[in-house]
VOVEX-235957 format. One record per residue: residue number from 1; residue in three letters; x, y, z of N, C-alpha, C in turn. Coordinates in nm, 3 decimals. Layout:
N
- i,aa,n_px,n_py,n_pz,ca_px,ca_py,ca_pz,c_px,c_py,c_pz
- NUM,ALA,X,Y,Z,X,Y,Z,X,Y,Z
...
***
This chain:
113
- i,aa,n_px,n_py,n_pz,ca_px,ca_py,ca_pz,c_px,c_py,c_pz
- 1,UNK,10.573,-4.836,-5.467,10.543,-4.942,-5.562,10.462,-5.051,-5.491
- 2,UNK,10.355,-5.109,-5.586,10.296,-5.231,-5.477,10.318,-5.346,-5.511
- 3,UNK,10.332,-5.430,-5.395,10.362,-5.584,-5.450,10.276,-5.680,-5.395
- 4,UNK,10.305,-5.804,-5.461,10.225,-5.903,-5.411,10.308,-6.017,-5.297
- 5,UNK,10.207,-6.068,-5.267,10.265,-6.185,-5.151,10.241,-6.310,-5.190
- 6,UNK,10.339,-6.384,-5.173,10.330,-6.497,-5.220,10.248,-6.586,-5.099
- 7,UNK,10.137,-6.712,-5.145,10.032,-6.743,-5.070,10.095,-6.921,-5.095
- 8,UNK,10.073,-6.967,-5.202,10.151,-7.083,-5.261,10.121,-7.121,-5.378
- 9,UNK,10.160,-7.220,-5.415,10.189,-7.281,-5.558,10.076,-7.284,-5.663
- 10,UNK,9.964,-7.247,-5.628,9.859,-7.269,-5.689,9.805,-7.399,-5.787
- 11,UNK,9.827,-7.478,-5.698,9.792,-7.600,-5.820,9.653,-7.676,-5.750
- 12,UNK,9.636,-7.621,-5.649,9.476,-7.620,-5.628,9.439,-7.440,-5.533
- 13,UNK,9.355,-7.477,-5.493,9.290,-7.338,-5.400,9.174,-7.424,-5.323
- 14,UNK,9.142,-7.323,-5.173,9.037,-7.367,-5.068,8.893,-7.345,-5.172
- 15,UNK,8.811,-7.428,-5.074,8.692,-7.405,-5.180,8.566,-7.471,-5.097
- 16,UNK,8.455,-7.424,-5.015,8.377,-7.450,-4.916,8.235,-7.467,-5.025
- 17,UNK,8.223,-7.538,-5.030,8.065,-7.605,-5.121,7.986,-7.541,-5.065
- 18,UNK,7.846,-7.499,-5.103,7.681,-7.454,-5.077,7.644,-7.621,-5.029
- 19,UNK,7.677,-7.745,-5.088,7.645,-7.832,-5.072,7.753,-7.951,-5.160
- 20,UNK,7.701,-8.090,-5.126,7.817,-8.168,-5.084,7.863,-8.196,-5.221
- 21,UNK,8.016,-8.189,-5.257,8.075,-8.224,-5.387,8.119,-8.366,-5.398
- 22,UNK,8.098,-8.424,-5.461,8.172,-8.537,-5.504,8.327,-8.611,-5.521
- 23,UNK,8.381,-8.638,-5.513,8.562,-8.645,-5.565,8.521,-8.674,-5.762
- 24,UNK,8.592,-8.589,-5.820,8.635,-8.586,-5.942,8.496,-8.510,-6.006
- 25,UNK,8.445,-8.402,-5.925,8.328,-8.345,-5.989,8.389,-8.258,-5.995
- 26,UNK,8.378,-8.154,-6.153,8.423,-8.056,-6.195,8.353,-7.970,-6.155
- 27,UNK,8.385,-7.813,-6.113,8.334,-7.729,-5.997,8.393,-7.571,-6.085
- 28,UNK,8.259,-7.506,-6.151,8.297,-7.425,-6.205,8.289,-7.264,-6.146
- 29,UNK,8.390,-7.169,-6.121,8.352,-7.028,-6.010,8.383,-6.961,-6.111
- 30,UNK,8.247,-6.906,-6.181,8.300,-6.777,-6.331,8.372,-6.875,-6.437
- 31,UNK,8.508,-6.782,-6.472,8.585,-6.855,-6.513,8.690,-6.969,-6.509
- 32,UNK,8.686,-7.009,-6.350,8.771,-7.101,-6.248,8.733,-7.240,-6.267
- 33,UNK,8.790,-7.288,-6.352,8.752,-7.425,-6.295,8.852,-7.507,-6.222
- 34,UNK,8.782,-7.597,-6.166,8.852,-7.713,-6.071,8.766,-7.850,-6.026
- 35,UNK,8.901,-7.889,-5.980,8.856,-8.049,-5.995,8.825,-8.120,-5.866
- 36,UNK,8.757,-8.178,-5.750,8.753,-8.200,-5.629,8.827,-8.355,-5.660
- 37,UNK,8.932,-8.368,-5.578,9.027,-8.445,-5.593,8.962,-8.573,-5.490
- 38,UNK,8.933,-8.529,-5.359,8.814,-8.589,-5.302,8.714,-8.485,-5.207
- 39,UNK,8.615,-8.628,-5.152,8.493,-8.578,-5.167,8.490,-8.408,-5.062
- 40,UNK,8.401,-8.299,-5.063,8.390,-8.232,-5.038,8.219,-8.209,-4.967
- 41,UNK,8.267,-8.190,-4.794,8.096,-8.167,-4.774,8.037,-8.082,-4.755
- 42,UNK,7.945,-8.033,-4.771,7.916,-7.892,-4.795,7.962,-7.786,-4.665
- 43,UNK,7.959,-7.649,-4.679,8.044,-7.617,-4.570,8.155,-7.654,-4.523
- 44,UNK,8.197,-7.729,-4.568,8.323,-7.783,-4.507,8.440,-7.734,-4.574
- 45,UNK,8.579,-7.666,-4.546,8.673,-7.611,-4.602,8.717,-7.764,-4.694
- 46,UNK,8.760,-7.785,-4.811,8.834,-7.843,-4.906,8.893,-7.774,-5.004
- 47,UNK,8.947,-7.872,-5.111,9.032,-7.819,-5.201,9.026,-7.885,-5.321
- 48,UNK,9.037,-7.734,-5.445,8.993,-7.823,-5.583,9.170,-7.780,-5.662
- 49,UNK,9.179,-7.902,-5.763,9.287,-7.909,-5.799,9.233,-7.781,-5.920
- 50,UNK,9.349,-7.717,-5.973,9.322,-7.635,-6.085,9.440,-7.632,-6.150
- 51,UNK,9.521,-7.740,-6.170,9.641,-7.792,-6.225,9.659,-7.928,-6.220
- 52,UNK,9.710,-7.993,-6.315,9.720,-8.162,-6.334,9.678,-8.235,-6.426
- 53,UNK,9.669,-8.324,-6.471,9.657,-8.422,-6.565,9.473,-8.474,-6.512
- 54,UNK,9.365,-8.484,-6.580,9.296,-8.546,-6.553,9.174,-8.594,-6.648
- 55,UNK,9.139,-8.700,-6.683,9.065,-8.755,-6.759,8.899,-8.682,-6.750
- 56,UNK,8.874,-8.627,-6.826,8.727,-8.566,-6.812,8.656,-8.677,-6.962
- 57,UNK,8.500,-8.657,-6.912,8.404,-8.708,-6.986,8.395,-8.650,-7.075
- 58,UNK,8.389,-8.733,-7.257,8.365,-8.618,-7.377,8.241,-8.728,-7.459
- 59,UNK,8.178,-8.640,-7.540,8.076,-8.751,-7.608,8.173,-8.843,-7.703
- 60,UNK,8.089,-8.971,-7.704,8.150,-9.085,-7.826,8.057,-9.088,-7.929
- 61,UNK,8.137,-9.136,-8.074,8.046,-9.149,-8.185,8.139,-9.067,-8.301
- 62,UNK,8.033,-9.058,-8.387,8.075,-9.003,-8.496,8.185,-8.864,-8.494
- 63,UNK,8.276,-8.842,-8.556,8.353,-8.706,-8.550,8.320,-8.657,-8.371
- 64,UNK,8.379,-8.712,-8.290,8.424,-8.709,-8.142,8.540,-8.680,-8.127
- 65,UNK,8.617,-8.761,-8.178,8.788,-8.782,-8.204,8.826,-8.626,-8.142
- 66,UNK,8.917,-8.638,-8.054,9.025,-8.509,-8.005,9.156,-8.539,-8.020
- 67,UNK,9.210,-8.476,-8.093,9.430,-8.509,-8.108,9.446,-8.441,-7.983
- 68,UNK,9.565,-8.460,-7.952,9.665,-8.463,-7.878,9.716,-8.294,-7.932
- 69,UNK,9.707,-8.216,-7.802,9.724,-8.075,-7.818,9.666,-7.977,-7.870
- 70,UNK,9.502,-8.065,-7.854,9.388,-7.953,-7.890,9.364,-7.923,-7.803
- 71,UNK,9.304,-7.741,-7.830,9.241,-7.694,-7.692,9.133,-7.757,-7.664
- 72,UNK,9.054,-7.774,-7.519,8.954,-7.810,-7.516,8.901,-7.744,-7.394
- 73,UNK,8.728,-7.715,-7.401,8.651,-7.647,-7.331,8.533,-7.749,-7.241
- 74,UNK,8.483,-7.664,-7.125,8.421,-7.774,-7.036,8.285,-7.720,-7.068
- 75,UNK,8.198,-7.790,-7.117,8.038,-7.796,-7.212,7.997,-7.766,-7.046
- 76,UNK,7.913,-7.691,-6.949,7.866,-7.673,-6.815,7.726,-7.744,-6.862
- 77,UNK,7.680,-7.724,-6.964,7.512,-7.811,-6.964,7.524,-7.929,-6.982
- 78,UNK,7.622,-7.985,-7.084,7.639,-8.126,-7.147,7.729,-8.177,-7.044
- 79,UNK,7.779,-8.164,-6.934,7.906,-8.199,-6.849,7.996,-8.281,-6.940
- 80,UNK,8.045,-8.208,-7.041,8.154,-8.300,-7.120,8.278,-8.172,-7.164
- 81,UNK,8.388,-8.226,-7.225,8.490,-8.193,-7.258,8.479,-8.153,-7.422
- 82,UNK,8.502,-8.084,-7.480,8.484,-8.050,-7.623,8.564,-8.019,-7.687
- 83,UNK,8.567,-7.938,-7.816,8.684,-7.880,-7.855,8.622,-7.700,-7.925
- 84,UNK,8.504,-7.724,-7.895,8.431,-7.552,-7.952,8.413,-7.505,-7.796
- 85,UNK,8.403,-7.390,-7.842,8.386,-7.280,-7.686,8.263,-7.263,-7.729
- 86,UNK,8.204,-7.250,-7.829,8.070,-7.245,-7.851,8.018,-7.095,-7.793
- 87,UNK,8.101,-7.044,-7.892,8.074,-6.869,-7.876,8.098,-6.808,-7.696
- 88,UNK,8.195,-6.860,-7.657,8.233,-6.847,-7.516,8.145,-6.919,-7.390
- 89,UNK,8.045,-6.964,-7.437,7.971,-7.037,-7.349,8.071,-7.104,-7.271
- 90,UNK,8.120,-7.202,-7.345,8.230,-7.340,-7.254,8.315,-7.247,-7.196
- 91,UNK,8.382,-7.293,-7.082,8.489,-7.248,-7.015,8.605,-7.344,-7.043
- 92,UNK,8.731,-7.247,-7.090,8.865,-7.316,-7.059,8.881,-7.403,-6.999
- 93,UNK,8.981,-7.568,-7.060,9.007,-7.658,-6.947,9.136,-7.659,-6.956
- 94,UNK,9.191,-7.670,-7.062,9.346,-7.671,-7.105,9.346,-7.756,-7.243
- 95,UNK,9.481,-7.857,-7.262,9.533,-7.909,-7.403,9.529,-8.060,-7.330
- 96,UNK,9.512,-8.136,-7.459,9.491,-8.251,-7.433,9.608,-8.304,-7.462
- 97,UNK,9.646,-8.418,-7.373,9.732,-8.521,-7.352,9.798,-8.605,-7.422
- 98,UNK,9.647,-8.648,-7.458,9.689,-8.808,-7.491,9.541,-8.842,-7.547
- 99,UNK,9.574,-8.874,-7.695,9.464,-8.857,-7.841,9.340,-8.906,-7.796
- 100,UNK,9.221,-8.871,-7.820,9.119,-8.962,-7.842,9.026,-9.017,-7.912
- 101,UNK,8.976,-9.090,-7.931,8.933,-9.114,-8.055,8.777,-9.120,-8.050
- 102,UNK,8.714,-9.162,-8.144,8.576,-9.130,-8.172,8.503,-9.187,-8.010
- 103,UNK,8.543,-9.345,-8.043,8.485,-9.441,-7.922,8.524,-9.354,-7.766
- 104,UNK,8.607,-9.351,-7.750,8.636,-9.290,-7.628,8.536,-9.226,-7.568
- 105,UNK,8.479,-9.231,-7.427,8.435,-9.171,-7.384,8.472,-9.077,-7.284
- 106,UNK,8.622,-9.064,-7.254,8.695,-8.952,-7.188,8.828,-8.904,-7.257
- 107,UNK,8.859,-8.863,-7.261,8.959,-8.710,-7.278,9.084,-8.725,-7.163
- 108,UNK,9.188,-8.719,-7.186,9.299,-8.701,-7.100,9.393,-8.558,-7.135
- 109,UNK,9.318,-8.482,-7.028,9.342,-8.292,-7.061,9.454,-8.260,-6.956
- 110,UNK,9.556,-8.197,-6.961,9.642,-8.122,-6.881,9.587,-7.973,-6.865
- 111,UNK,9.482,-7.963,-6.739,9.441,-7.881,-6.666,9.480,-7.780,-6.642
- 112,UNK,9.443,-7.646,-6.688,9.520,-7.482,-6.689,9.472,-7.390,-6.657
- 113,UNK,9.471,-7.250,-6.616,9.384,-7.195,-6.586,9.443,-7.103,-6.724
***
């Protein structure tokens, strides 16, 4: 029978940049996303969170508004938070938090893979 090994908790993973990341720049591998908690320089071993509470950017204005326990997807062209996958384009971020409303210009998402 085969088994697996436990490595750890997974609430982030290692993650070595092509070039230098930012702290709180969303960092997408396929379907993986994650969050650089801080800054990351390129080549350099770091670590992106892929679990947690974290406020991402969503557009403001008209019909923006996100409730509280909608799914929401990460727009990779628009760098914003949404609520359409837009025919699978967007990638998974998780369910939102804590409501937002039209004005808002960020999103408070509980981060999932």
């Amino acid at each position: 029978m085969a088994t697996a090994q436990f490595i750890h908790d997974g609430r982030s993973i290692d993650y070595t940049p092509g070039s230098d990341v930012a702290a709180g720049a969303v960092v997408l591998q396929t379907d993986l996303i994650g969050v650089a908690k801080t800054p990351i320089a390129s080549g350099t071993l770091g670590a992106l969170a892929v679990e947690g509470v974290f406020d991402f950017p969503k557009a403001a204005g008209g019909s923006t508004a996100i409730a509280a326990g909608a799914i929401v997807y990460w727009d990779v062209a628009d760098q914003e938070a949404k609520t359409d996958d837009e025919s699978a384009a967007n990638k998974l971020l998780g369910k939102v938090v804590k409501a937002a409303v039209d004005a808002d210009t960020t999103v408070r998402v509980l981060l999932r893979q």
